[in-house]
C-alpha positions as CSV (number, residue, x, y, z in Angstrom):
1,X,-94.3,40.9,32.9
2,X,-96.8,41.8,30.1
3,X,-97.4,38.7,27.8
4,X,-96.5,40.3,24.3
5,X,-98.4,38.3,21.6
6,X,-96.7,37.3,18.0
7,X,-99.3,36.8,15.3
8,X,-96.6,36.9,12.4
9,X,-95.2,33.0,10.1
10,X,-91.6,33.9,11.5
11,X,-89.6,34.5,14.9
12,X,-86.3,36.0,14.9
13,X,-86.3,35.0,10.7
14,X,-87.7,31.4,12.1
15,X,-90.6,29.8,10.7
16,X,-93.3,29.1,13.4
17,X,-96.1,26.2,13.3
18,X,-99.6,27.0,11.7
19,X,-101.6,28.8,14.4
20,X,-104.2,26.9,14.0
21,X,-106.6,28.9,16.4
22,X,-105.5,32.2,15.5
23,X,-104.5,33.8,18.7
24,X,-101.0,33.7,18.4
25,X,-97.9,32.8,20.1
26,X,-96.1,34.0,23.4
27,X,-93.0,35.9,22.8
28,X,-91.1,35.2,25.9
29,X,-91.9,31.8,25.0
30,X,-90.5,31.9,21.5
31,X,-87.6,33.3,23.2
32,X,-86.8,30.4,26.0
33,X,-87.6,28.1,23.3
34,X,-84.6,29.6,21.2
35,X,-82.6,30.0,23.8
36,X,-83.1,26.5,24.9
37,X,-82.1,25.3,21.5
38,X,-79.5,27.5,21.3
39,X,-78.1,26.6,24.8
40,X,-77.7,23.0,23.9
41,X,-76.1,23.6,20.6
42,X,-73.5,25.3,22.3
43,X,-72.5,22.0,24.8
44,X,-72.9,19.4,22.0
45,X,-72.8,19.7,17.7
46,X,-75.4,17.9,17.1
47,X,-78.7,17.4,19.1
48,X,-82.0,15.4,19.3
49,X,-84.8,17.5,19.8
50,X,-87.3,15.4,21.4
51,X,-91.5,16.7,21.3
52,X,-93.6,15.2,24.2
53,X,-96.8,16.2,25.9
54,X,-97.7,14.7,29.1
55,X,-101.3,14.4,30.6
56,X,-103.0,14.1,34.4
57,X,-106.1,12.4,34.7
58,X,-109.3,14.1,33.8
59,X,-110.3,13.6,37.3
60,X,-107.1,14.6,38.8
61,X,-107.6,16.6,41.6
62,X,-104.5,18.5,41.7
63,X,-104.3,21.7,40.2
64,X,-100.5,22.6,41.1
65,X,-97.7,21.4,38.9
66,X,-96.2,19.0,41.7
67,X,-96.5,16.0,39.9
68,X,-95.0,17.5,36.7
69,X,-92.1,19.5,38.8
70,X,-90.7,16.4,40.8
71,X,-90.9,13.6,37.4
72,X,-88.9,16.6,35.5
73,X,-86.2,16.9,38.5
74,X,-85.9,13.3,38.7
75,X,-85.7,12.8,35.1
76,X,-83.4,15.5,34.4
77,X,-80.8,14.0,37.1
78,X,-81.2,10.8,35.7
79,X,-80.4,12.2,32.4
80,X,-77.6,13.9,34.1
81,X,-76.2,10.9,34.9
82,X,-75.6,9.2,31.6
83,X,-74.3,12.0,30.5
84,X,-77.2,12.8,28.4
85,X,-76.7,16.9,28.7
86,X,-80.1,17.8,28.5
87,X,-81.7,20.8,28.3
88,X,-85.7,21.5,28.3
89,X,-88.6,23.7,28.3
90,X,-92.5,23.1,29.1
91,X,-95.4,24.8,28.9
92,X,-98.6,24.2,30.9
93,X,-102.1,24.0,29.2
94,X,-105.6,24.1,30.3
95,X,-108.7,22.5,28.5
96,X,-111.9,22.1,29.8
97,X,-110.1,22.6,33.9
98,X,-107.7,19.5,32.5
99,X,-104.4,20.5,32.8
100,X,-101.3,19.2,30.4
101,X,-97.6,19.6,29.9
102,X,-96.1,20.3,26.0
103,X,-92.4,19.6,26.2
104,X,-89.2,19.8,23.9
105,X,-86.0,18.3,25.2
106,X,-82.5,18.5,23.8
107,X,-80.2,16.0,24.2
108,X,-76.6,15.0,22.9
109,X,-77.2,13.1,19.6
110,X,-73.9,11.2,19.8
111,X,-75.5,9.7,22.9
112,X,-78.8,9.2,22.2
113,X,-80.3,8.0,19.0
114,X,-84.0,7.6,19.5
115,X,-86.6,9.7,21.5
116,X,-87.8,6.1,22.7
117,X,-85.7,5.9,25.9
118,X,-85.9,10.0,27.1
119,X,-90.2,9.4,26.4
120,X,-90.2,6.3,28.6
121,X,-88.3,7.5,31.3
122,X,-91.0,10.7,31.4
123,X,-93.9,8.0,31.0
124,X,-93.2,5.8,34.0
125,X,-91.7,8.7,36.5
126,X,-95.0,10.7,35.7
127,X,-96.9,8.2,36.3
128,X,-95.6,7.1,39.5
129,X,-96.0,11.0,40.8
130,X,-99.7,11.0,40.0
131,X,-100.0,8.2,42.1
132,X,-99.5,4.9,39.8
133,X,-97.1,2.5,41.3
134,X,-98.4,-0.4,39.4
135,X,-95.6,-0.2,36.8
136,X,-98.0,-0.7,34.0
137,X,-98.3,2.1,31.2
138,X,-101.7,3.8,32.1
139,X,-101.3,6.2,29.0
140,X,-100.6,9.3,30.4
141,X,-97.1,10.3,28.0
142,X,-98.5,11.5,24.4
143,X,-95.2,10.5,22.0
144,X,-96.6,13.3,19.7
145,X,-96.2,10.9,17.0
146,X,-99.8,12.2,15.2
147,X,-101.2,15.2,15.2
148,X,-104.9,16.1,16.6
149,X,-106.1,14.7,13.2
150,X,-104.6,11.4,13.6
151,X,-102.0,12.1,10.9
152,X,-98.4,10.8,11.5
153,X,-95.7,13.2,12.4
154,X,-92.4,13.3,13.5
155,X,-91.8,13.5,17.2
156,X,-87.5,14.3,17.1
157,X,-85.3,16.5,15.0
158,X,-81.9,16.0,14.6
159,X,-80.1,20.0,14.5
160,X,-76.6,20.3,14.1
161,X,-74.8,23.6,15.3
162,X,-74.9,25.8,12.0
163,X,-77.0,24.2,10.1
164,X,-79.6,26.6,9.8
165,X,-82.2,24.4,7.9
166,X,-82.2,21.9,10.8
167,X,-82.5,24.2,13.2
168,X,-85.5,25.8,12.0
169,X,-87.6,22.8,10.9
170,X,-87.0,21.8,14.9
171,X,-87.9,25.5,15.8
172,X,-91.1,25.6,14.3
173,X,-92.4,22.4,15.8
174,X,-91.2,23.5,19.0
175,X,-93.1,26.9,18.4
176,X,-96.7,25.1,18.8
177,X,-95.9,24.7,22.4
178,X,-95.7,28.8,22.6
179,X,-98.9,29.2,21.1
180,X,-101.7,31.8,23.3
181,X,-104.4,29.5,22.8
182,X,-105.4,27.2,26.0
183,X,-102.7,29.1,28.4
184,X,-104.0,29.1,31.9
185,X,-104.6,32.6,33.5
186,X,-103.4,32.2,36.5
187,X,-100.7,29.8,38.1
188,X,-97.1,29.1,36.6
189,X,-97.1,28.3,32.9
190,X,-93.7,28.2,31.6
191,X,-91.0,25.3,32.9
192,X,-87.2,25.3,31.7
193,X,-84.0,23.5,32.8
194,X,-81.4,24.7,34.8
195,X,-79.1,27.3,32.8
196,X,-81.3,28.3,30.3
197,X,-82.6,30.9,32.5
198,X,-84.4,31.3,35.7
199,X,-88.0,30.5,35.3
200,X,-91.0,33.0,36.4
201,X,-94.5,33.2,36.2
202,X,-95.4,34.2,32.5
């Protein structure tokens, strides 16, 4: 599939993050991000959106997505479970050979309050796939609470089904994730739950 690039403020009439780098933002991912948002909207009224970004080592010799791949399956069952209804999508990034995971998950609202228990379960099931079985938090999960400036920021949006305001301040935080800068070249970039449509090399 060609990668068509967006360098426009809006998506769809939704306002996207700054693009800080000036390279601009993946279409097909704007896309799975909307329809991820939209997706969960349509099980439950009201939904957390939660931002996360998760990191390997710098000396992490691995440069498949197995860690990341088998922590989101577990997680995503666990989630399951409780009856959570969650919904996700991920993107891969590259700096320096250093690869990291941005992710936004949905979630039912009336069942969960606070990003703190979804961020926790990603932090220690990560962690324990790149090879930590220590149980001790070895700082891998980014909460996204401040940006790359060290400015505080929100890391969770609360959307309710049409409520359009709500929607698109959680939209254009998720956008960052879809931005062109820092995208590998080769190897699979984009990650997205079950349902929200079948995921492919982009």
């Amino acid at each position: 599939m060609k990668k068509q690039i967006i360098k426009d403020d809006y998506y769809n009439g939704h306002p996207l993050s700054p693009d800080a780098h000036g390279e601009g933002f993946n279409a097909n991912h704007l896309k799975a991000i909307d329809s991820c948002l939209k997706n969960a909207l349509e099980e439950y009224s009201r939904g957390l959106v939660v931002i996360t970004e998760l990191n390997t080592p710098v000396d992490y010799g691995e440069r498949g997505n197995q860690a990341f791949s088998n922590a989101m399956d577990y997680c995503q069952r666990k989630f399951k479970r409780q009856d959570w209804k969650p919904h996700y999508i991920a993107v891969r990034e590259e700096r320096n050979g250093h690869q990291h995971y941005h992710l936004v998950t949905v979630v039912d609202n009336s069942k969960v309050a606070s990003p703190y228990r979804i961020q926790e379960e990603y932090a220690k099931e990560f962690e324990r796939q790149l090879g930590f079985t220590d149980g001790a938090n070895h700082g891998y999960m980014n909460d996204c609470t401040r940006d790359r400036f060290g400015n505080r920021q929100p890391n969770c949006y609360v959307v309710s089904r049409g409520d359009a305001k709500s929607y698109d301040s959680a939209f254009q935080r998720a956008s960052y994730i879809a931005k062109a800068y820092s995208k590998p070249s080769e190897g699979r970039v984009l990650f997205r739950s079950q349902g929200d449509g079948h995921t492919k090399k982009n």
